[in-house]
C-alpha positions as CSV (number, residue, x, y, z in Angstrom):
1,X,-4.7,103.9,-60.3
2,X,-6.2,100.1,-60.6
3,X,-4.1,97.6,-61.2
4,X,-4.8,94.6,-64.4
5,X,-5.1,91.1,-61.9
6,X,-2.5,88.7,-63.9
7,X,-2.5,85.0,-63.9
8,X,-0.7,83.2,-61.0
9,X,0.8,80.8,-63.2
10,X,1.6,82.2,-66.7
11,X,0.4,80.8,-70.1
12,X,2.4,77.9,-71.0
13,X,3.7,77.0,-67.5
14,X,3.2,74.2,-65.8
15,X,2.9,74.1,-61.6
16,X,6.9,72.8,-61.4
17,X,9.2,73.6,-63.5
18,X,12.9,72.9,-63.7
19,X,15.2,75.2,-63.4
20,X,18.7,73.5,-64.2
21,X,22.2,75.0,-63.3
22,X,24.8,74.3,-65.8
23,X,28.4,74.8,-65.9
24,X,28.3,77.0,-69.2
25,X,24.6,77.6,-69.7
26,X,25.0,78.4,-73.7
27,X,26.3,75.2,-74.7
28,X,23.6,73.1,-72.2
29,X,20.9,75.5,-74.5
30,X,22.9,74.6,-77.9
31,X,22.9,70.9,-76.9
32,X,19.3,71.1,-75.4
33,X,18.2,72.0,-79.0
34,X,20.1,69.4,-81.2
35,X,19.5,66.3,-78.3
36,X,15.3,67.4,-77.7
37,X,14.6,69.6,-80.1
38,X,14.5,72.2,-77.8
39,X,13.0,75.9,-78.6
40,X,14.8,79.1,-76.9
41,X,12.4,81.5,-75.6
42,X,14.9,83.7,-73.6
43,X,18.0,84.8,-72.5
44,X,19.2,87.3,-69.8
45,X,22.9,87.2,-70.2
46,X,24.5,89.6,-67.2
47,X,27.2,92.3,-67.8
48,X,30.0,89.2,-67.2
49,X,28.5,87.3,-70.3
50,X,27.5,85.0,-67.4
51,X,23.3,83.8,-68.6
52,X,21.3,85.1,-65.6
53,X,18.2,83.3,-66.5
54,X,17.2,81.5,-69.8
55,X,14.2,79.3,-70.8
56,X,13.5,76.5,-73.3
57,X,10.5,74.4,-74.3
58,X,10.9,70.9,-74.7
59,X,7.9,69.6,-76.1
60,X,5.2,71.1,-73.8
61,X,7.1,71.8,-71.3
62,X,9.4,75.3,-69.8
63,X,13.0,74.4,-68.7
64,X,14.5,77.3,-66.7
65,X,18.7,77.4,-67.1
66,X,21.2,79.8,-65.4
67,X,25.4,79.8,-65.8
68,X,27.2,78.3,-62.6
69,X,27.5,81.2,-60.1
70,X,29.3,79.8,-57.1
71,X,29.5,83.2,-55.4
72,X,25.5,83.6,-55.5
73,X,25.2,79.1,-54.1
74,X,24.8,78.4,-57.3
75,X,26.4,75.3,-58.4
76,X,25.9,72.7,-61.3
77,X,25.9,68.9,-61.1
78,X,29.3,68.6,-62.6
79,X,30.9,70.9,-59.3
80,X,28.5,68.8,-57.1
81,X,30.6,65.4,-58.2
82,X,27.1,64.4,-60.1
83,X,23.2,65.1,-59.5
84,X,20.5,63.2,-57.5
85,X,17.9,64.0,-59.8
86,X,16.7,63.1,-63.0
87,X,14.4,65.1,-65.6
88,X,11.8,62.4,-67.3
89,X,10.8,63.4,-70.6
90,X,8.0,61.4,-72.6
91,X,8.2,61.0,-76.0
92,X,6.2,59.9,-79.1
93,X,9.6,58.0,-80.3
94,X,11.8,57.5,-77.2
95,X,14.8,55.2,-79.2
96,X,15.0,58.3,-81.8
97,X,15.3,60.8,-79.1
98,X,17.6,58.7,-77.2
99,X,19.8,57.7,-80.0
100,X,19.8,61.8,-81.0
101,X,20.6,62.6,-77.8
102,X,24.0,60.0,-77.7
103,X,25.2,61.7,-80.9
104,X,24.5,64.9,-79.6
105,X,27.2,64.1,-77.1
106,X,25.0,62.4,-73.8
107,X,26.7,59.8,-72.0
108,X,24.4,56.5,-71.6
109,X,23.7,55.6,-67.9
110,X,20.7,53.3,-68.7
111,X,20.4,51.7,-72.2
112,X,17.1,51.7,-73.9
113,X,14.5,48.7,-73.0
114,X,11.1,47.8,-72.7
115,X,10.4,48.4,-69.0
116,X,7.8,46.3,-67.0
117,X,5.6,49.2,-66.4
118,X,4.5,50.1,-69.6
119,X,7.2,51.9,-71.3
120,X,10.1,52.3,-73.5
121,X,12.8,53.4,-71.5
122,X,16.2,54.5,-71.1
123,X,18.2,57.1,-69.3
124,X,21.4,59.7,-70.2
125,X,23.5,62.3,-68.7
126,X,23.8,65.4,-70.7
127,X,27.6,66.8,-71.2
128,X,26.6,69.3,-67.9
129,X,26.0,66.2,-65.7
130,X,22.1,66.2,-65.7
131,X,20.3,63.0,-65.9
132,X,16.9,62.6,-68.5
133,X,14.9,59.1,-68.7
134,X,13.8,59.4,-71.7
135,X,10.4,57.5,-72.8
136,X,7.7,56.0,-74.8
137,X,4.2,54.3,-73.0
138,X,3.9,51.2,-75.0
139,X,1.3,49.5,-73.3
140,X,-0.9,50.0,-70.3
141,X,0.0,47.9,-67.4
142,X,-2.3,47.4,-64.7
143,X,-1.1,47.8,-60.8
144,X,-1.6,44.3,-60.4
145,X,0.3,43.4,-63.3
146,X,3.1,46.1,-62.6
147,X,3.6,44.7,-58.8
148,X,4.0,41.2,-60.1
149,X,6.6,42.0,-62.8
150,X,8.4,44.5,-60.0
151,X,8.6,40.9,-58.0
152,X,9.4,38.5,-60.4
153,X,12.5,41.4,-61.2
154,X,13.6,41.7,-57.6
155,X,13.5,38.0,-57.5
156,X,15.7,37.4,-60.3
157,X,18.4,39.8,-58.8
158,X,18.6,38.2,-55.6
């Protein structure tokens, strides 16, 4: 019997993808939709009602989401007391996606500004404690440029 060779990584994946935890997976995939515009692509809700694995596109790019299981290690930011890690998404309009994603019920951690290195910038946390910078390149910056403005910031703040 021969066996069809698949593709490592399969069409539309990227090399890393996120896979978020969420206390109530649903609602993160409702609010994923209405704050980014998200698309479902699946759901694999167990026998509990629990979602065992779900995926979403956000622009070009597959987000992987699962319910809280504590029993299986499995624990979202909001059990944690908050998460280390933050999911940068580039946009063509980063204040409308920002602003959409305030009234979509996000909590704002970093307001929206024109950052030294190039870009529009700002950064929320979603209702199930996960943090997105959200952005827009505005202008190319060069290193030299960028290293100077990063001094001339921590210089200020001193």
């Amino acid at each position: 019997m021969s066996q069809t060779k698949v593709q490592a990584i399969p069409n539309g994946m990227h090399s890393v993808t996120p896979h978020l935890v969420c206390e109530g997976a649903a609602a993160a995939i409702a609010f994923y939709i209405k704050a980014f515009n998200a698309v479902e692509l699946a759901r694999l809700p167990g026998p509990d009602g629990r979602i065992m694995h779900a995926q979403i596109r956000i622009g070009d790019s597959c987000v992987m989401l699962v319910d809280q299981m504590p029993d299986c290690g499995a624990f979202g930011p909001k059990a944690l007391k908050g998460s280390p890690v933050t999911l940068h998404l580039y946009v063509e309009d980063a204040n409308a996606v920002f602003n959409r994603a305030v009234a979509a019920g996000a909590t704002v951690k970093f307001p929206m500004d024109d950052m030294f290195w190039g870009d529009r910038y700002g950064v929320v946390e979603d209702p199930f404690g996960h943090n997105w910078s959200i952005a827009t390149h505005v202008r190319d910056v060069s290193p030299e440029e960028m290293k100077q403005a990063l001094e001339k910031m921590v210089s200020a703040t001193s």
